[in-house]
Backbone bond lengths (Angstrom), bond angles and torsions (degrees), N, CA, C in turn:
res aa  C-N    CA-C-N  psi(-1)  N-CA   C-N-CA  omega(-1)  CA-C   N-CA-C  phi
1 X - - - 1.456 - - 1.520 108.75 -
2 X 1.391 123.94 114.82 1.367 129.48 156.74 1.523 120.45 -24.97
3 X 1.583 120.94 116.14 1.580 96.75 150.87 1.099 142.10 -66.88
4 X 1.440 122.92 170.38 1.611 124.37 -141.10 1.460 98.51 -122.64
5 X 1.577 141.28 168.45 1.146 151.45 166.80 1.260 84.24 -135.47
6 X 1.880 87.58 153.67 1.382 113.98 -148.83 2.130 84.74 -82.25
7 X 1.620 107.41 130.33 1.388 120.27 173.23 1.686 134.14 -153.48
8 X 0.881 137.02 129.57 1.398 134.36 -165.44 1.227 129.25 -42.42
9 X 1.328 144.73 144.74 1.693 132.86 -166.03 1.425 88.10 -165.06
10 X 1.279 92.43 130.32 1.772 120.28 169.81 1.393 115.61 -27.98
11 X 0.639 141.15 174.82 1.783 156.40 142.89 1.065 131.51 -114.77
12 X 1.518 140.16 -2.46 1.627 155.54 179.56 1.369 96.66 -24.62
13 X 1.639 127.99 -35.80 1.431 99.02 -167.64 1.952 122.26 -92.09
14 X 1.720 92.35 4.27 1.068 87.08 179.36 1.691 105.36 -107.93
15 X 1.592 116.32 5.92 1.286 110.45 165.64 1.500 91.27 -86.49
16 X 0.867 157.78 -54.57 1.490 150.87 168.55 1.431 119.32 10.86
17 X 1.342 107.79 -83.27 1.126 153.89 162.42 1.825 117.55 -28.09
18 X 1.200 85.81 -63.65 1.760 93.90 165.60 1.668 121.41 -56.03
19 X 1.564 101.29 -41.23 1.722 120.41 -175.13 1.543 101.01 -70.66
20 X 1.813 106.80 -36.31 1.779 90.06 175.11 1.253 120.89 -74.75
21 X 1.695 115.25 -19.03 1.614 104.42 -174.89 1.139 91.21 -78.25
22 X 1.220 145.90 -67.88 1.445 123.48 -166.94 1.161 122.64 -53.06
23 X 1.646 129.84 -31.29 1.470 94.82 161.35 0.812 143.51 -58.55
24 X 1.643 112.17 -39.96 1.836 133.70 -176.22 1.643 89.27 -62.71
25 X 1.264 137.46 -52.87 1.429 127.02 165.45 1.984 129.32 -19.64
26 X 1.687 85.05 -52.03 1.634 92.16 -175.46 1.406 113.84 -67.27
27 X 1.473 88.60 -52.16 1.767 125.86 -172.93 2.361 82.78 -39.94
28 X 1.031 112.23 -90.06 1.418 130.95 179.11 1.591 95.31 -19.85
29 X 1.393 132.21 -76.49 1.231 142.94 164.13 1.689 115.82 -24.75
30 X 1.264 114.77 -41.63 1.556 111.46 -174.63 1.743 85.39 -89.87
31 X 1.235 140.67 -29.54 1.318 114.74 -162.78 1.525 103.99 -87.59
32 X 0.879 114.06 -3.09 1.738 123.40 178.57 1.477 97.59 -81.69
33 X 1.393 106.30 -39.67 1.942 107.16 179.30 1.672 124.57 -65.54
34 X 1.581 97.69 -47.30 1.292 102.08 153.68 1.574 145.45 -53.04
35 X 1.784 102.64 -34.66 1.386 95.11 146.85 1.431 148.83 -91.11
36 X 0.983 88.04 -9.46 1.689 99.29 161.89 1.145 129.49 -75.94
37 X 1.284 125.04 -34.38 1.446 139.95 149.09 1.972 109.73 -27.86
38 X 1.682 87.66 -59.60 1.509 89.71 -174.03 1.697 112.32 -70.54
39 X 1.439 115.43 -4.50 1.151 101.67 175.44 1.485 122.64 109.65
40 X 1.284 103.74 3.20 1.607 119.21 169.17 1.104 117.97 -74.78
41 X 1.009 118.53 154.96 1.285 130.72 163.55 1.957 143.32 -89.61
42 X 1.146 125.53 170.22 1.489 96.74 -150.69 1.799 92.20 -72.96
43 X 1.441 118.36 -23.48 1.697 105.86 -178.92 1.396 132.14 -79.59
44 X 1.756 91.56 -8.39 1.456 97.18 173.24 1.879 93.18 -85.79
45 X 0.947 122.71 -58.76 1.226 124.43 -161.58 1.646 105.39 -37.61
46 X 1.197 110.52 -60.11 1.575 111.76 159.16 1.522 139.91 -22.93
47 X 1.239 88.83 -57.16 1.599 110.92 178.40 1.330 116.02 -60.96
48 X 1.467 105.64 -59.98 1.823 124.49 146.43 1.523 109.76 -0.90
49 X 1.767 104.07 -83.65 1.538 109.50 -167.47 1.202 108.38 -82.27
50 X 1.538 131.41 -28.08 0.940 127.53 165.05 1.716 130.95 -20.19
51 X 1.692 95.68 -72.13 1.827 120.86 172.31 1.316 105.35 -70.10
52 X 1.545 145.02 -15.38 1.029 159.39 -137.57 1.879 85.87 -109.96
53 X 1.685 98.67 -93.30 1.646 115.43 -152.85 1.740 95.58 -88.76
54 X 1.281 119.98 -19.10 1.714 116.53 160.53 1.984 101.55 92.70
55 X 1.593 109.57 -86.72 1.519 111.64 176.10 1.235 110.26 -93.04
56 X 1.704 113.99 -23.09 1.557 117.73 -133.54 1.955 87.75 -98.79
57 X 1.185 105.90 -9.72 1.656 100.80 166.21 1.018 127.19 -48.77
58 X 1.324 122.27 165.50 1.452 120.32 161.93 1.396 103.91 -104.35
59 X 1.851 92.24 161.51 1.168 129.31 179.23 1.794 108.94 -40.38
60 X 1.374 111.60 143.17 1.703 102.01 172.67 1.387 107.56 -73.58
61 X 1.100 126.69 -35.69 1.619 116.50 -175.97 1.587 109.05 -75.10
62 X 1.467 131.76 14.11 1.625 128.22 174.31 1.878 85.96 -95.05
63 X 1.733 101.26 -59.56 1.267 107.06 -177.25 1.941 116.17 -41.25
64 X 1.146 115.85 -17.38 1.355 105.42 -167.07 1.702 99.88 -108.96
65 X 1.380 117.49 -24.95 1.537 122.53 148.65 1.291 111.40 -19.05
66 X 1.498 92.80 -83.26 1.378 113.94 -158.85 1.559 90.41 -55.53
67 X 1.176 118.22 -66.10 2.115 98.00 -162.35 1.335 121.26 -53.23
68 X 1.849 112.05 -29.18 1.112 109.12 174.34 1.920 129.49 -60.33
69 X 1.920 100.25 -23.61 1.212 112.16 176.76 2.487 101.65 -66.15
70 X 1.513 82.49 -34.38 1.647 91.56 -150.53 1.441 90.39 -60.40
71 X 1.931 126.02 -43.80 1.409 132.43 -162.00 1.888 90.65 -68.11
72 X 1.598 143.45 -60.40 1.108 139.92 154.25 1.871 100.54 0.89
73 X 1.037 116.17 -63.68 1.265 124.99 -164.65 1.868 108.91 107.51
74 X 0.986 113.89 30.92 1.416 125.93 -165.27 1.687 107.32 -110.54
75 X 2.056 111.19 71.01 1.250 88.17 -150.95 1.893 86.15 -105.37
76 X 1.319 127.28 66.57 1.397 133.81 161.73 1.265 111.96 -74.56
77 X 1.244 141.92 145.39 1.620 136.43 165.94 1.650 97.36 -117.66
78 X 0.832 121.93 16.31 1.636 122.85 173.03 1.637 105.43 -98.33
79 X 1.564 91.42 132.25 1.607 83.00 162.69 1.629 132.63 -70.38
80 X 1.684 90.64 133.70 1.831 89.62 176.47 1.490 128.82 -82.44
81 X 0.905 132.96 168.53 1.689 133.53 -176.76 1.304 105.26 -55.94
82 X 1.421 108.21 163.80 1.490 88.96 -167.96 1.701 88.42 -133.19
83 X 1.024 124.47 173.24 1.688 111.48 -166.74 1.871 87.74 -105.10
84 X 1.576 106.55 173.36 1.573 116.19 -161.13 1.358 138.02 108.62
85 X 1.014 134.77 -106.93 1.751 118.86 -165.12 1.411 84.72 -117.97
86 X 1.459 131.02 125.52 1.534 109.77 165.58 1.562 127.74 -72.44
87 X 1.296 118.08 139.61 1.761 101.22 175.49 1.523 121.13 -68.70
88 X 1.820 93.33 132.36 1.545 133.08 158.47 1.183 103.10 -30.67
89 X 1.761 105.20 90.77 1.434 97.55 140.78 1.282 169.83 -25.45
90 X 1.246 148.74 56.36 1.799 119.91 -122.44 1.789 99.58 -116.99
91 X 1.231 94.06 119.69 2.224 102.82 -159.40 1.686 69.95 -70.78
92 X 1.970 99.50 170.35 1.098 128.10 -150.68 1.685 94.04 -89.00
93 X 1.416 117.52 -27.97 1.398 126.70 175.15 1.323 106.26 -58.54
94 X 1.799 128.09 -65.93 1.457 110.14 -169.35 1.646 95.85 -55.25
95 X 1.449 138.37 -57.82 1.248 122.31 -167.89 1.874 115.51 -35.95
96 X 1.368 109.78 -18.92 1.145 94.61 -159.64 1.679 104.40 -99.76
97 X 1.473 108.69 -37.52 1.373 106.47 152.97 1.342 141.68 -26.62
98 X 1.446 105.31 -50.71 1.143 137.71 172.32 1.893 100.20 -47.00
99 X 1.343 96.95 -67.45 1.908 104.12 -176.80 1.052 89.11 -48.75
100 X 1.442 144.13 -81.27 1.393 132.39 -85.14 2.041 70.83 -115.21
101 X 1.311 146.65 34.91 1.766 140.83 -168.82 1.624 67.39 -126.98
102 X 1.261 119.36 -87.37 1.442 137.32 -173.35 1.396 95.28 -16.92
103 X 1.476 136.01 -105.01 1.560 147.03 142.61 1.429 110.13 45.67
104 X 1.361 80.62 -73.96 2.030 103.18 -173.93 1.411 104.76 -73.86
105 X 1.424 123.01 -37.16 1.693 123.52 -169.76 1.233 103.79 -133.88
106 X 1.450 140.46 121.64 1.300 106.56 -176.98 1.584 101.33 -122.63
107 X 1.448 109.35 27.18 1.350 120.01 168.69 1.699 115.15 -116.97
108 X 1.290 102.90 32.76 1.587 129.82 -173.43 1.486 90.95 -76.16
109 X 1.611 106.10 147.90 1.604 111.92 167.25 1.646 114.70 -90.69
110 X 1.173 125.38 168.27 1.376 120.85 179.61 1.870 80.35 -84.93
111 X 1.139 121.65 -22.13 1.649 94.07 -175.11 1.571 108.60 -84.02
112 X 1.162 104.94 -32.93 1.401 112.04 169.57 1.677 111.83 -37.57
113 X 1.233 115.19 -79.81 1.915 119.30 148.41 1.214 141.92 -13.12
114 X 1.292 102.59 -50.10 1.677 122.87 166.32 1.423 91.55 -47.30
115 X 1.413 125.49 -78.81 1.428 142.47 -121.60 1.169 107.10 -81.32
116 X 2.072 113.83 -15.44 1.127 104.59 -169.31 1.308 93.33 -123.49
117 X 1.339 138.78 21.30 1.456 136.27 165.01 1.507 113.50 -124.95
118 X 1.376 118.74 -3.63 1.718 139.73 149.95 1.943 83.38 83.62
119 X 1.399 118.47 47.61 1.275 108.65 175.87 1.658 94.70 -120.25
120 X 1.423 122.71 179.86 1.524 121.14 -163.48 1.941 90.23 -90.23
121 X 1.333 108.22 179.21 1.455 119.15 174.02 2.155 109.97 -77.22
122 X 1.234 86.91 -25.51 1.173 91.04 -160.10 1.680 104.14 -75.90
123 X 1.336 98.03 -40.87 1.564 104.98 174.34 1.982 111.43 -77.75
124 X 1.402 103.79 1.61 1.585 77.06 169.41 2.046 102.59 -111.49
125 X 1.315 71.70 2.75 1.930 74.19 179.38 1.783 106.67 -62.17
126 X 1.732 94.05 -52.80 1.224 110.53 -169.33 1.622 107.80 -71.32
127 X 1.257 139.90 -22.82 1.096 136.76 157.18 1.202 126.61 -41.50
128 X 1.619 128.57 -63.85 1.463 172.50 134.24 1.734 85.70 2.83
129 X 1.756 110.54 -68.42 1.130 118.67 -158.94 1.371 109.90 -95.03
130 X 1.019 154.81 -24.17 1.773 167.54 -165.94 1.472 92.72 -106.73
131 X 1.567 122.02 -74.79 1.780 118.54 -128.76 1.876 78.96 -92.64
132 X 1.440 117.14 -54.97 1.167 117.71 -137.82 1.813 91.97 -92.64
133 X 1.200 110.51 2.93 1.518 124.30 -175.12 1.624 114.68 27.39
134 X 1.131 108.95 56.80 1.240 118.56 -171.14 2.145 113.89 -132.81
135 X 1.419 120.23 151.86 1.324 114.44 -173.42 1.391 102.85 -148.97
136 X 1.205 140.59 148.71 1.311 148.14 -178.36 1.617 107.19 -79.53
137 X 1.089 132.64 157.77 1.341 134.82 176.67 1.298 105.14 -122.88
138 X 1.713 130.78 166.37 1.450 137.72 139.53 1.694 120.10 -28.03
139 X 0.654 115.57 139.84 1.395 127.57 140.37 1.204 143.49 -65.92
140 X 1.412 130.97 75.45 1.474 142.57 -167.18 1.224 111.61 -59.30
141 X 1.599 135.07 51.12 1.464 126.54 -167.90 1.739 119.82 -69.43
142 X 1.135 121.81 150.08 1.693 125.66 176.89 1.121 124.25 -51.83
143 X 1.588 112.62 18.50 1.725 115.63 -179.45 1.941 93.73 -111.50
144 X 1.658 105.80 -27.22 1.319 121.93 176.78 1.622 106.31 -66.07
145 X 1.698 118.96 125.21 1.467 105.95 172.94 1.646 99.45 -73.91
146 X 1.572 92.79 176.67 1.782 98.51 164.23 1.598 105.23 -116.82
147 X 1.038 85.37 160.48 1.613 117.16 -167.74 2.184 98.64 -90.90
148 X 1.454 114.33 107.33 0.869 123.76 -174.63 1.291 136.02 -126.92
């Protein structure tokens, strides 16, 4: 195996990952709707997934959430807004700025970035890492053996 210089690589599998807990989230959420509908209750409903999914259940106190939202009459399984700081927009231009600093230097600091697009460190980290799905690696230099 060739050594490597230190360079950026996707992350898809850990946006993946995020998209299944929230589905298996909703998915969990509509089956709580369905039994409540039928008229269960939050300990039967439990018991249900309990003998059903074994570890992979949820907790009885999510299960009793949720019915208490469903008896409300609140039967959404989507998450609602939540009150607080709204999320930072980030237009498709700073994203692209962002590439094209990286590109040119790719031993650039995220403060380095900050300083020259007047945005915080924290938001170009999360750019880098979320929008631009990208992460820096080690440096495998020729003093480093390889692993074979």
């Amino acid at each position: 195996m060739p050594n490597c210089k230190t360079f950026l690589v996707r992350q898809t599998e850990r946006k993946h990952v995020r998209l299944r807990e929230r589905f298996q989230q909703h998915r969990d959420a509509s089956c709580y709707q369905v039994f409540f509908l039928q008229g269960k209750a939050a300990k039967e409903i439990h018991a249900t997934l309990a003998e059903t999914l074994g570890k992979r259940a949820s907790s009885y106190a999510t299960v009793k959430n949720w019915v208490v939202q469903f008896k409300r009459g609140d039967f959404s399984t989507c998450d609602a807004p939540r009150p607080g700081r709204p999320k930072t927009l980030t237009s498709p231009e700073i994203n692209e700025q962002i590439h094209e600093l990286i590109l040119e230097d790719r031993r650039i600091s995220s403060k380095s970035i900050a300083e020259q697009l007047g945005i915080s460190r924290e938001r170009v980290g999360f750019i880098i890492l979320e929008d631009l799905d990208m992460r820096k690696l080690r440096e495998v230099g020729p003093e480093m053996p390889e692993r074979g």
